[in-house]
N, C-alpha and C positions, 0 to 999 in steps of 0.2 A: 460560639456555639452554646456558651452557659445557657443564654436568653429564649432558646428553641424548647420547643414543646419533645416530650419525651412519650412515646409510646411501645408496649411491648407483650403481644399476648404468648403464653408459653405454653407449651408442651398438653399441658393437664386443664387447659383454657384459663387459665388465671389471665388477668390484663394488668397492667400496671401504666397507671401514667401521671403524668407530672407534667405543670405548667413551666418548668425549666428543667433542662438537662444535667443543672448541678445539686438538682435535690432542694436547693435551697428552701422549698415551700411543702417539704414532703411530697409523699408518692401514693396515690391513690390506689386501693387493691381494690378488683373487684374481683372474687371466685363462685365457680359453678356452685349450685348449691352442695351440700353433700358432697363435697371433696373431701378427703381422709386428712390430717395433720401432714402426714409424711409426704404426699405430695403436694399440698403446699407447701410445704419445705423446698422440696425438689423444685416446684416453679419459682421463687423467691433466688435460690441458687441458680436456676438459670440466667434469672433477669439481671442481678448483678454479674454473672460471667459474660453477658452480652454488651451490659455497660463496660464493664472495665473491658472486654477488649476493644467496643467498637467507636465507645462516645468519649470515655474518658482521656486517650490520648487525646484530644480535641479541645478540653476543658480549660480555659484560663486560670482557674480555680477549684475543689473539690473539698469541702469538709471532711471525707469520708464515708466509710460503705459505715460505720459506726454513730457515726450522725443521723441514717437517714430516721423519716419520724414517716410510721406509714399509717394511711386512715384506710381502715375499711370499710367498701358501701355495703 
């Protein structure tokens, strides 16, 4: 599953996605404009809650929620 594309829009519209599921090439944010700080926090905390519960059991490998590198458009 490393090798699959990751996608995940949240809560507050934020989208997050990545050409693999292990982060390995970072995570692309894209947010509404004029989203507050605090809820992109809130969606960033989701996206990881929904990684680690639903992709990362799945994962052959994982650097870490501490590794990831995010770009934003």
């Amino acid at each position: 599953m490393n090798e699959q594309k990751f996608e995940h829009f949240s809560s507050f519209g934020t989208a997050f996605k990545a050409d693999r599921c292990d982060f390995r090439n970072g995570v692309t944010v894209t947010m509404p404009q004029g989203l507050p700080a605090e809820n992109l926090m809130s969606d960033v905390s989701e996206m990881i809650g929904y990684h680690a519960h639903h992709v990362y059991p799945h994962l052959n490998q994982f650097s870490g929620y501490d590794c990831i590198a995010y770009k934003f458009a």
